[in-house]
N, C-alpha and C positions, 0 to 999 in steps of 0.2 A: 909894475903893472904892464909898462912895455912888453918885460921878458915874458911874462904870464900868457901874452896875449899870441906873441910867438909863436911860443911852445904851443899853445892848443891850436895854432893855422899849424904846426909841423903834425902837430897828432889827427888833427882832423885829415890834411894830405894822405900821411900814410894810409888812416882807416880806407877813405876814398880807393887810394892806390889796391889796396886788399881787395876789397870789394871788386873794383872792377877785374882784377884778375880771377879771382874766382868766381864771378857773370861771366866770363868767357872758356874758361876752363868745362861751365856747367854746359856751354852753349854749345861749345865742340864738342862734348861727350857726349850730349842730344842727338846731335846729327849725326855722328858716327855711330850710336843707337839704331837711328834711322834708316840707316842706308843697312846696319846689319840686319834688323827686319823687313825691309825688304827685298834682302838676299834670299831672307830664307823663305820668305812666302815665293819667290819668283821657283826657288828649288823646290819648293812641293809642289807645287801648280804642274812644273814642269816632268815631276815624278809621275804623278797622273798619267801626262800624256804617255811618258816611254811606258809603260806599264800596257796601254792602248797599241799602241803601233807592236809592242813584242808581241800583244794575244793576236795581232794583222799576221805577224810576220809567222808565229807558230801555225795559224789558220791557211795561208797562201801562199807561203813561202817556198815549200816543197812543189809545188804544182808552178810557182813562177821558174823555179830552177830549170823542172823540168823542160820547162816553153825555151829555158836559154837565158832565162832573166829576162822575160819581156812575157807579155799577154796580157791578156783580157781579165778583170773579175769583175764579177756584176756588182753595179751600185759604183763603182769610181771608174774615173773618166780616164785617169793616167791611173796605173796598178804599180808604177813606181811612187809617183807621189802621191800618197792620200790627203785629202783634206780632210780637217777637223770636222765640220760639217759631213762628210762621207762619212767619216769613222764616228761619227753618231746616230746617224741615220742606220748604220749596219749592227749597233750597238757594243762597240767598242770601248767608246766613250758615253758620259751619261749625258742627257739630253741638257740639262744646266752648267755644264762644263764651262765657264768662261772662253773665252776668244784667243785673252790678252790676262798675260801674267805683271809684277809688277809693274810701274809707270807707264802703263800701256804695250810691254813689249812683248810679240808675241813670238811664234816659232813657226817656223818649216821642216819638214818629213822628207826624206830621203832615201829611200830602198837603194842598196847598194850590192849587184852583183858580183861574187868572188867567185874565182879559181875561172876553171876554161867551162867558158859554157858556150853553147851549150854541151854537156858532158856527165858523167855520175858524178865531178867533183866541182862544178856547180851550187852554191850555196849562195843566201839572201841574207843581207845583214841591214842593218836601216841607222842610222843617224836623224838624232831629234835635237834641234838647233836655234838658239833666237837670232831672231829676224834684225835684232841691231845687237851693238856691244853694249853689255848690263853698264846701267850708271851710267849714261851717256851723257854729257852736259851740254849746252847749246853751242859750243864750238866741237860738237861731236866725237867727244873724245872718251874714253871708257874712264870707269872708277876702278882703277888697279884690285884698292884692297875690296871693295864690293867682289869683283869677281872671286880672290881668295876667299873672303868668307863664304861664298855662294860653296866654293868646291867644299869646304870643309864639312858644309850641310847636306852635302850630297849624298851622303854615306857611301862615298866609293865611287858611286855610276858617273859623277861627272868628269868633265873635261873643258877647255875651252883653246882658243887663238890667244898665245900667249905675245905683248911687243916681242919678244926673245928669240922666238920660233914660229912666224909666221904661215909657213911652210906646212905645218902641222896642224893640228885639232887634232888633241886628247887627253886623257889623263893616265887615272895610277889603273884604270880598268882596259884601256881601249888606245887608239892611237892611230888618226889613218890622213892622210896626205888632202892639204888642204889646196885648191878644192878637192874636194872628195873624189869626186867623178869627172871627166873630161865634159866640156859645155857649160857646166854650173858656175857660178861666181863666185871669187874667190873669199873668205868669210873674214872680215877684219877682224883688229884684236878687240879683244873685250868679249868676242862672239862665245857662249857657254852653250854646252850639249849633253846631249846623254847618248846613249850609241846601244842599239841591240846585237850583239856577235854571237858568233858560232858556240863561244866557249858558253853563252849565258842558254842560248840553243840547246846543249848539249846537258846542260844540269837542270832541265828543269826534273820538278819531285816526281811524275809522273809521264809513262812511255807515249808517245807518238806512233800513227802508222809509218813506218819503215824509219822507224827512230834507228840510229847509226849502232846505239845499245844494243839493239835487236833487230836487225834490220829483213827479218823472217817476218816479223808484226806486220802483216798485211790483212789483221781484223779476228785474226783468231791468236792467242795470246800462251805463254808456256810457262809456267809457274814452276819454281826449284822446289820449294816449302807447301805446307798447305794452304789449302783454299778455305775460309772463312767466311763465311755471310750470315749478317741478320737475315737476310729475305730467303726467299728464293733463288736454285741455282738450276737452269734447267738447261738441259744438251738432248740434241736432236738422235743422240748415238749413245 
């Protein structure tokens, strides 16, 4: 009966031991759930906005080049940095837009002048960025794998401050020198972005006035193939 009594405190142990390893196994794969859906909700949220700042930058872009990379546009106060509040109010953004992507963290906007301006080879590029490093824990440290899952969701447009390469912000689309611009602060690791360039500029489906494509498009337009319309097509000549 001794031996008996044994054996079922050794089998009862192990069952325990089981148990609790797999409560912890389930526990950690929770969490690591966790933190992967809220990578990817922070990457769409933040899809949103580049999507907003690109139709800014296709809208103003060309006219800020022209000023030199600087000037005026009605409705925002800096024409380099818009606020989210600005680019709703100009309809950018939709008026329920959130603030703040997961755990409250949100982003800042960055118009970024390239080449010599002011000059014809002046261009406007914009960097869209969170305001802390994704995953941040209360000794404010980022979540490594959170940020790689974030990029993997990105479908390409992201980038971030990597510990490795400080120096940097970018990814497999974009890549520009952290800080970005002279006077700006410098973005720690963990910091995830998205970036509008020349090259995303340059492809969109449909022409622009004085698109680089055609850079004769100054409102009157020249077509290789023919012209098709349901409607109406009507010319002054």
């Amino acid at each position: 009966m001794k031996r008996q009594r044994g054996f079922a405190l050794l089998e009862l142990a192990l069952a325990l031991l089981i148990a609790m390893l797999a409560a912890v196994f389930t526990v950690d794969r929770f969490a690591e759930r966790s933190r992967e859906v809220m990578a990817e909700g922070h990457a769409a949220w933040m899809m949103a906005l580049h999507h907003a700042v690109l139709r800014y930058v296709e809208q103003h872009g060309a006219t800020l080049a022209a000023q030199g990379g600087a000037g005026p546009v009605a409705g925002f106060v800096d024409a380099l940095v818009p606020t989210q509040a600005e680019l709703k109010a100009a309809g950018f953004l939709a008026a329920g837009y959130p603030e703040q992507g997961t755990r409250g963290v949100g982003a800042g906007i960055r118009l970024l002048p390239r080449g010599d301006c002011p000059s014809d080879s002046c261009h406007i590029e914009a960097l869209v960025y969170s305001d802390a490093p994704l995953g941040q824990d209360h000794a404010r440290t980022h979540n490594l794998a959170m940020v790689a899952h974030w990029l993997s969701v990105s479908a390409g447009r992201g980038g971030a401050v990597m510990p490795h390469r400080t120096h940097l912000v970018g990814g497999p689309a974009f890549s520009f020198s952290n800080p970005p611009v002279a006077g700006m602060a410098r973005l720690p690791p963990g910091t995830v972005a998205m970036a509008v360039t020349a090259e995303q500029l340059q492809n969109l489906p449909y022409l622009r006035v004085r698109d680089s494509r055609d850079p004769d498009f100054q409102g009157a337009a020249s077509v290789a193939g023919n012209v098709r319309t349901q409607g109406a097509l009507s010319a002054r000549e």
